[in-house]
C-alpha positions in Angstrom: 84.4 75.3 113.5 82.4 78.3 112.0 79.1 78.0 110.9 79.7 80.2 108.0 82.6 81.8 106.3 82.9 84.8 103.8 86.0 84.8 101.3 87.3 86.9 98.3 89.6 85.7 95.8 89.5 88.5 92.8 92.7 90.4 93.9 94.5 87.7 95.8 93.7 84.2 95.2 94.8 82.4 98.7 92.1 83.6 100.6 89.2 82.3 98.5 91.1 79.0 97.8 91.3 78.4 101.6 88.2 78.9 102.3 87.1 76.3 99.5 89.2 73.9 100.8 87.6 74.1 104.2 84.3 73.9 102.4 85.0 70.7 100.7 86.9 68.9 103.6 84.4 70.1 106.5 80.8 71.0 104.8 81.3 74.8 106.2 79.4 77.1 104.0 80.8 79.9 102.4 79.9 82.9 100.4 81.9 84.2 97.5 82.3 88.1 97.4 83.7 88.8 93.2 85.3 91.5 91.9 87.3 93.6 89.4 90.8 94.5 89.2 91.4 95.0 85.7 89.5 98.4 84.8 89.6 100.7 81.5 93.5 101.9 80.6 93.9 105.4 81.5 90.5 105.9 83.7 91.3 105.9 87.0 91.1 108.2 89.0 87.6 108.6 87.4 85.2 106.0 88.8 84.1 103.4 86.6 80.7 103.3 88.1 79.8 99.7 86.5 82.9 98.0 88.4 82.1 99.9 91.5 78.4 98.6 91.2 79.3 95.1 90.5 81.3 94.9 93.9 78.8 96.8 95.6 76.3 94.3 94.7 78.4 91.2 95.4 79.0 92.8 99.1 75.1 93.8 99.6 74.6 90.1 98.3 77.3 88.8 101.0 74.9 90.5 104.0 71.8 88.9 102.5 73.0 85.6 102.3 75.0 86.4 106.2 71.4 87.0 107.6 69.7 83.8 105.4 72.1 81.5 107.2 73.2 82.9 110.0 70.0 84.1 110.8 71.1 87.5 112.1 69.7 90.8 110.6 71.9 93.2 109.9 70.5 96.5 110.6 70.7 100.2 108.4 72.6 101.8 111.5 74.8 98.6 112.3 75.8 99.7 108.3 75.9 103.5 109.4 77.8 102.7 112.6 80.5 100.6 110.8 81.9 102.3 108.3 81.7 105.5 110.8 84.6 103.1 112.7 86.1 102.5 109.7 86.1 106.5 109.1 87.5 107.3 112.5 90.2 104.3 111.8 91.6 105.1 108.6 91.3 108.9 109.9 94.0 108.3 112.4 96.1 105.9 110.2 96.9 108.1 107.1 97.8 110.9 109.5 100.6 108.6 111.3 101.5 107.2 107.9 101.6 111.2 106.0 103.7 111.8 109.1 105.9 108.6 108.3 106.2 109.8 104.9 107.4 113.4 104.7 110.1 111.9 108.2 114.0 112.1 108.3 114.7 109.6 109.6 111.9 107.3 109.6 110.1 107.8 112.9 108.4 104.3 113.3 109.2 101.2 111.3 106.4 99.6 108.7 106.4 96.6 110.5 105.0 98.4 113.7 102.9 101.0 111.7 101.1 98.5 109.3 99.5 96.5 112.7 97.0 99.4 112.5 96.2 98.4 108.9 95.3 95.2 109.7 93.4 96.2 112.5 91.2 98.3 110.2 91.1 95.7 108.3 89.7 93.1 110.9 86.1 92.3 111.8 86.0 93.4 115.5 83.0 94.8 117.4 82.6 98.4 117.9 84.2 98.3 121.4 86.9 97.1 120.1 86.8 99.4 117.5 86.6 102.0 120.1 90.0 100.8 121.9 91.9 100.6 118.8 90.8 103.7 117.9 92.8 104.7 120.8 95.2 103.0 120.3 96.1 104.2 116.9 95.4 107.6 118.2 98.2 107.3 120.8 100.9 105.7 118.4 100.2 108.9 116.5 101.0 111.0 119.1 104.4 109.0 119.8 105.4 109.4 116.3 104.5 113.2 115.8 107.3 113.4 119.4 109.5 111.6 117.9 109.6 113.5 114.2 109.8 116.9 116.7 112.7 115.2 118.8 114.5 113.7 115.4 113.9 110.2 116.9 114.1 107.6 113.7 114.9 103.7 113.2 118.0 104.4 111.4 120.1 107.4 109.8 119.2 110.6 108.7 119.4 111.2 105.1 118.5 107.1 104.4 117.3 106.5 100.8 113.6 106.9 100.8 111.4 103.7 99.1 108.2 102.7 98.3 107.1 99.1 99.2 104.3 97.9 97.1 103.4 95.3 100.1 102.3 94.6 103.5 103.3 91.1 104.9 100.8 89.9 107.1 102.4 86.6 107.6 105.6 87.2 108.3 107.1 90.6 108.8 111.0 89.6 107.7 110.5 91.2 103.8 109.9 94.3 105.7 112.6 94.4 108.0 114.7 93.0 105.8 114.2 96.8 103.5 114.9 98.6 107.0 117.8 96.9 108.2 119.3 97.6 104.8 119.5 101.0 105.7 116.5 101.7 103.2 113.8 104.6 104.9 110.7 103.2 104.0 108.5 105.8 103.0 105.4 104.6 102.0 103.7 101.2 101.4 101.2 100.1 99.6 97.7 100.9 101.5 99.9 103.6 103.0 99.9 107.0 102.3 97.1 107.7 99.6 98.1 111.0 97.4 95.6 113.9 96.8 94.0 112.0 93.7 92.8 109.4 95.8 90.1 112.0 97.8 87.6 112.5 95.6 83.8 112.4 97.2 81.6 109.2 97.5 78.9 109.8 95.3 77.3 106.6 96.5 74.4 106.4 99.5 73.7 102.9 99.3 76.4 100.3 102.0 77.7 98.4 99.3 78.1 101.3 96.7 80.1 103.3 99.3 82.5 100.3 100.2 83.3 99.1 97.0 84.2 102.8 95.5 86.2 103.5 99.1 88.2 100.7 98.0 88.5 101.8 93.8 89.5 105.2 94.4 92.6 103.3 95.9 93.7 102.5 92.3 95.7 99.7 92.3 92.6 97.8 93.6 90.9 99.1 90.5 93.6 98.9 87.6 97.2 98.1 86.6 96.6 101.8 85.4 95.4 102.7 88.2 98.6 100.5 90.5 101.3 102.5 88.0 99.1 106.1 88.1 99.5 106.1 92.3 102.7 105.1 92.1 104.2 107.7 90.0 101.8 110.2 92.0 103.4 109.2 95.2 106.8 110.1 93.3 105.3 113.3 92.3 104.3 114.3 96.1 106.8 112.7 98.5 110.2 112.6 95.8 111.5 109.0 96.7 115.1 107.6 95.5 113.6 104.2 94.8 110.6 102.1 94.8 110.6 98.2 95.4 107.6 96.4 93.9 107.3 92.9 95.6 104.5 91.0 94.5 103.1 87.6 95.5 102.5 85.7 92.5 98.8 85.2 93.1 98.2 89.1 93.7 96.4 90.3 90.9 96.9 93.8 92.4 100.2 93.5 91.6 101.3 90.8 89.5 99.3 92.4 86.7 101.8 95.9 86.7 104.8 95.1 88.3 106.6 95.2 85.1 104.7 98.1 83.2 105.1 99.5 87.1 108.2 99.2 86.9 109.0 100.6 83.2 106.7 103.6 83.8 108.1 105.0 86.6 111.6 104.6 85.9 111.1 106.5 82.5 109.1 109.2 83.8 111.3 109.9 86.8 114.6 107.9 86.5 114.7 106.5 89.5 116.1 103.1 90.7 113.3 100.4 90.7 113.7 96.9 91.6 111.0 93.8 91.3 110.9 90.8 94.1 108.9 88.1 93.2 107.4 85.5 95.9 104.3 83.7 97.3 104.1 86.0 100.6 101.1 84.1 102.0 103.2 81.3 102.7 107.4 81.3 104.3 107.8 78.0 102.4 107.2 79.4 98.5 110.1 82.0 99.1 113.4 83.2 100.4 113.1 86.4 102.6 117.4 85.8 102.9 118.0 85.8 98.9 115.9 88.9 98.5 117.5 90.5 101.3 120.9 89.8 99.4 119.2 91.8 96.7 117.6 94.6 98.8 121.2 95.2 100.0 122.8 95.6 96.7 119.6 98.0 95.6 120.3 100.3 98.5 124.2 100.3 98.0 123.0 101.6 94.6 120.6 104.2 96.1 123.1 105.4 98.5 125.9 105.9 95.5 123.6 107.7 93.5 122.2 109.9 96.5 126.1 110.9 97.4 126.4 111.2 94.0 123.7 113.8 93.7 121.6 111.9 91.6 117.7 112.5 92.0 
């Protein structure tokens, strides 16, 4: 049992909701880290400095109350040291997933590619860091011989989607797009577009982790969710885009419509919206929507023989 636990629950609600629950039934502590999803219409990419400082405080909050109960000080250059890791991680990743991308075929499926997401996205020491560092940096090499060799997971000239998730539960959404004879593209945490690399302004730990995260935009809008799409369009030219979106995703469930409405207007392209509870196998069908990912690529494939972009 852990002596302390450290939860979100302002763009998905599962996680925080667990951890209450483990609270109430077994006196485990936990600290709260709150946020905001739901910034100005039409600001992002600017920074809106008084969300990013919010979340900044709630995280520098989160290490002060980690060292008042855990009794553990975390130090300035532990600070430094970690989101130099995270740097070197997310370094390596977006070049594999750029790669991915701008591929035909598809070098690497999502389900393999997106293991180094959650990786970055786990709590591991630095040597650990360190080896997955490697790690990542040798699945990059693999996939720049294979998009040299032509080496892909299906055909040439496959349909090219966006996926607006990463299922860390179960991977079958996911293969279910692939095995349809859709090239998955880009995914959501994927690929970030140029807008997206604009400087940190901010020095202090917390500043700098909570604006990494809002320059993504769909963490920091449903403006900001429908702007990356549609700049993703503008840079990699996709046939189709499938939003799926767990119905307590705020990320998400917020746009997926106006998503949906926005980029098919502004580019006329194909785009189709799966609804389901993707923390949990038992609150959706991966089979029913793959009976409706089929029929969406049949379409994609008649309107790219058609010549319709």
């Amino acid at each position: 049992m852990p002596d302390l636990e450290v939860a979100t629950g302002y763009m998905c609600e599962p996680p925080g909701a667990a951890a209450q629950l483990i609270e109430a039934l077994y006196d485990v502590p936990v600290i709260y880290v709150d946020g905001c999803v739901d910034g100005a219409w039409g600001e992002w990419p600017n920074l809106n400095h008084r969300q990013v400082e919010f979340f900044g405080s709630e995280i520098t909050k989160s290490l002060n109350e980690v060292e008042r109960i855990v009794g553990i000080r975390v130090s300035d250059e532990f600070k430094r040291q970690a989101i130099v890791d995270t740097a070197k991680m997310l370094y390596g990743m977006f070049g594999m997933l750029e790669l991915i991308a701008r591929s035909d075929p598809q070098p690497l499926s999502q389900v393999d590619a997106t293991l180094g997401m959650w990786m970055v996205n786990s709590p591991f020491s630095h040597e650990i860091i360190e080896r997955t560092i490697g790690a990542i940096d040798s699945v990059q090499k693999e996939v720049s011989r294979r998009v040299e060799a032509g080496i892909g997971i299906g055909e040439k000239g496959a349909p090219r989607v966006f996926l607006s998730i990463l299922v860390s539960v179960d991977p079958t959404v996911l293969r279910a797009v692939e095995d349809a004879g859709l090239n998955i593209a880009v995914t959501f945490a994927g690929k970030q577009p140029s807008l997206t690399k604009f400087k940190n302004p901010y020095k202090e730990f917390g500043g700098k982790v909570a604006c990494g995260l809002h320059r993504v935009g769909a963490t920091a809008s449903s403006w900001g969710a429908i702007e990356l799409m549609k700049e993703l369009q503008r840079e990699v030219s996709l046939d189709g885009m499938i939003i799926a979106y767990s119905t307590s995703c705020k990320v998400y469930g917020m746009s997926a419509l106006m998503a949906k409405k926005a980029v098919a207007e502004e580019f006329g392209i194909p785009v189709i919206v799966l609804e389901g509870e993707y923390y949990d196998t038992r609150n959706y069908s991966a089979e029913q929507m793959r009976t409706r990912l089929e029929t969406f690529a049949h379409l994609l494939r008649e309107r790219k023989a058609a010549g319709i972009s």
